[in-house]
C-alpha positions in Angstrom: 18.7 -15.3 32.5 17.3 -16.6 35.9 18.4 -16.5 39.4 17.7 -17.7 42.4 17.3 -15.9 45.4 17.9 -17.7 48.7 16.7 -15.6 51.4 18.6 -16.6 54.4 18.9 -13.3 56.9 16.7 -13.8 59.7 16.9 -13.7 63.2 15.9 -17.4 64.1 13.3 -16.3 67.2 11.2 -18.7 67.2 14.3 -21.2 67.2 15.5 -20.6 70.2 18.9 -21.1 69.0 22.0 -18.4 67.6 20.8 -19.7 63.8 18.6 -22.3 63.1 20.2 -22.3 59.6 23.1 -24.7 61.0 21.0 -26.8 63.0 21.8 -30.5 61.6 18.5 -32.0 59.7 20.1 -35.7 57.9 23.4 -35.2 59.2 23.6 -31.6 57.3 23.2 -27.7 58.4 19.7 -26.7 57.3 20.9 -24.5 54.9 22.4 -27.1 53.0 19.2 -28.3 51.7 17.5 -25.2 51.0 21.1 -24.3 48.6 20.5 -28.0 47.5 17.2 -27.2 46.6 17.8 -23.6 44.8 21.0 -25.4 43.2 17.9 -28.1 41.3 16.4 -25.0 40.0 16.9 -24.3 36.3 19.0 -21.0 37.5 22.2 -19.1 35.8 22.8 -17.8 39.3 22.5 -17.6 43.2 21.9 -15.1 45.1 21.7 -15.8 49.0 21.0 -13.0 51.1 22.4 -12.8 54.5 21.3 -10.3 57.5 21.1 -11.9 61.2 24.5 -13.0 61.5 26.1 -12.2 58.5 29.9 -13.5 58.6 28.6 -16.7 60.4 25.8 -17.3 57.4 28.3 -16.8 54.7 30.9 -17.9 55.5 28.7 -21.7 55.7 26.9 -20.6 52.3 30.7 -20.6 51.3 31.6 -23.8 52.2 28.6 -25.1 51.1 28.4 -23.7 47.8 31.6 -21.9 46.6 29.6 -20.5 43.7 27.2 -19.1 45.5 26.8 -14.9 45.7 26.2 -13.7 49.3 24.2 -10.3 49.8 23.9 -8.6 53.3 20.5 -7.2 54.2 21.1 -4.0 56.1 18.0 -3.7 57.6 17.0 -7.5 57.8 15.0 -6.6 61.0 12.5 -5.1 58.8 11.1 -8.4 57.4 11.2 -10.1 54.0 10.8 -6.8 51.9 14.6 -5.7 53.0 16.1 -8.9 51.9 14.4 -8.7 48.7 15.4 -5.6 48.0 18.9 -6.1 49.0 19.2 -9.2 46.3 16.9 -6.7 43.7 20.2 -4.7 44.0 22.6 -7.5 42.2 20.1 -8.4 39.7 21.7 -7.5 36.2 19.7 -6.4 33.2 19.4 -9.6 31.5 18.0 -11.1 34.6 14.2 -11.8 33.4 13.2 -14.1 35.7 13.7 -15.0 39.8 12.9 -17.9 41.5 12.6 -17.2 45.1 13.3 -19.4 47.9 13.5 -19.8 51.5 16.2 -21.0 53.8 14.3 -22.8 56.2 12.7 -25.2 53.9 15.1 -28.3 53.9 11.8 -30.8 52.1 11.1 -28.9 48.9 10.2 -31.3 45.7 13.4 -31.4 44.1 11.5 -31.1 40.6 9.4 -27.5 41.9 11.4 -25.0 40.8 11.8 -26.9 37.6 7.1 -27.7 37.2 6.7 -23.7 38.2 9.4 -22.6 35.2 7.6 -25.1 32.8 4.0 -24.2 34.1 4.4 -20.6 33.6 2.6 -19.1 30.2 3.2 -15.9 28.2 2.5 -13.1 30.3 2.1 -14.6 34.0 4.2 -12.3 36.4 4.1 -14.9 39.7 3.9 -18.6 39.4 3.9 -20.5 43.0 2.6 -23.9 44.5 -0.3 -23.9 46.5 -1.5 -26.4 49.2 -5.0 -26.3 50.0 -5.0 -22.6 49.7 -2.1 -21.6 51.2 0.6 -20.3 48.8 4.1 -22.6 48.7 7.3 -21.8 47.6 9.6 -21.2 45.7 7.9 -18.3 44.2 8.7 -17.7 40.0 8.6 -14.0 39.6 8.7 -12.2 36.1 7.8 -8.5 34.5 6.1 -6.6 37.3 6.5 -8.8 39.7 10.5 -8.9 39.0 10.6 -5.2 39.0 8.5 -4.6 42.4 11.5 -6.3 44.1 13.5 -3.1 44.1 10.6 -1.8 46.3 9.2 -4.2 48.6 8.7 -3.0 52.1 7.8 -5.0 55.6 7.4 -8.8 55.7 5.2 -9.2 53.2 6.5 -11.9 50.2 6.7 -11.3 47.0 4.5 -9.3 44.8 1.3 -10.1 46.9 -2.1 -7.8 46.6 -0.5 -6.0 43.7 -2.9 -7.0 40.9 -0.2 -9.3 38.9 -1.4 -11.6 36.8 -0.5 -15.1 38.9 -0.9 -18.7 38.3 -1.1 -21.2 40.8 0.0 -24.5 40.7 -1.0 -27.4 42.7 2.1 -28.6 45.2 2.5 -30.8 47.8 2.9 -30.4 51.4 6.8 -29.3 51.4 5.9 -26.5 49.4 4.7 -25.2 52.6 6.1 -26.3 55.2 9.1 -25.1 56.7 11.0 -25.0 60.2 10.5 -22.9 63.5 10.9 -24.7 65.5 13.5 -27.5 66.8 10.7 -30.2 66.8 9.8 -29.2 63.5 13.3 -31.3 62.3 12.0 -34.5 63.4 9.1 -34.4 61.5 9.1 -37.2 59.4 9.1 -36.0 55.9 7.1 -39.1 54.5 4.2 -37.3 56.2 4.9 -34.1 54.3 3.4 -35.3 50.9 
């Protein structure tokens, strides 16, 4: 099977605000277009994993998406690599493949998830966009890369300087960019492509 992850625990610093995640972006909490988004995927499951507020961020991933499987981060202070090792924890042995996504990305392709499941060959253990170099999300991760999950440390992403075999296909502007800031909202989207 494949799940998505949604990794929606941190602290929203840069913000300025309690959560940035319910800040209102087309008349909708943020977080309702990254769940939009991971909901597109060609997933079984969802996984979102909560840490900086946890009862406030799930209970909205629950109204937005009743289906949806919330997973508290402990130690969401530590960066990226405790949230995927939290959802790592839920994953179920016929779980082969994760699409990984991020909560603060509210202009992702709707069709990204779905070109990076279709892209990927025999063998690849990542599969993400790319924008001029810098690598996009959502992130595919199989084998290897699926397994290193379990043991990812700091704020590093997933599976990075591990030797994996990785392809890299060509996105668009969304696949990178995502929000930090309040002003970052009114960013017209039509200039994200």
């Amino acid at each position: 099977m494949r799940v998505a992850i949604l990794l929606a625990a941190g602290a929203s610093r840069r913000f300025g605000a309690p959560n940035k995640l319910s800040a209102r972006y087309r008349g909708r909490p943020l977080l309702s277009h990254a769940l939009m988004a991971a909901r597109q995927a060609p997933v079984q499951r969802l996984l979102v994993v909560t840490g900086a507020q946890p009862a406030r961020v799930s209970a909205m991933v629950h109204r937005l998406d009743r289906a949806a499987l919330t997973v508290r981060a402990a130690n969401h202070r530590e960066g990226m690599g405790a949230s995927l090792r939290a959802a790592s924890r839920r994953l179920r042995p016929i779980d082969r493949e994760v699409l990984v996504f991020l909560s603060d990305m509210p202009w992702l392709a709707p069709d990204m998830a779905a070109r990076l499941v279709r892209d990927a060959r025999q063998g690849d253990e990542i599969v993400r966009p790319v924008r001029r170099g810098r690598p996009g999300h959502p992130v595919l991760l199989r084998g290897r890369a699926l397994a290193s999950l379990a043991s990812a440390r700091g704020d590093e992403g997933p599976g990075r300087g591990r030797g994996y075999r990785t392809r890299l296909v060509p996105g668009d502007r969304r696949c990178i960019a995502d929000v930090d800031r309040p002003a970052a909202l009114s960013r017209p989207p039509a200039r994200l492509r």
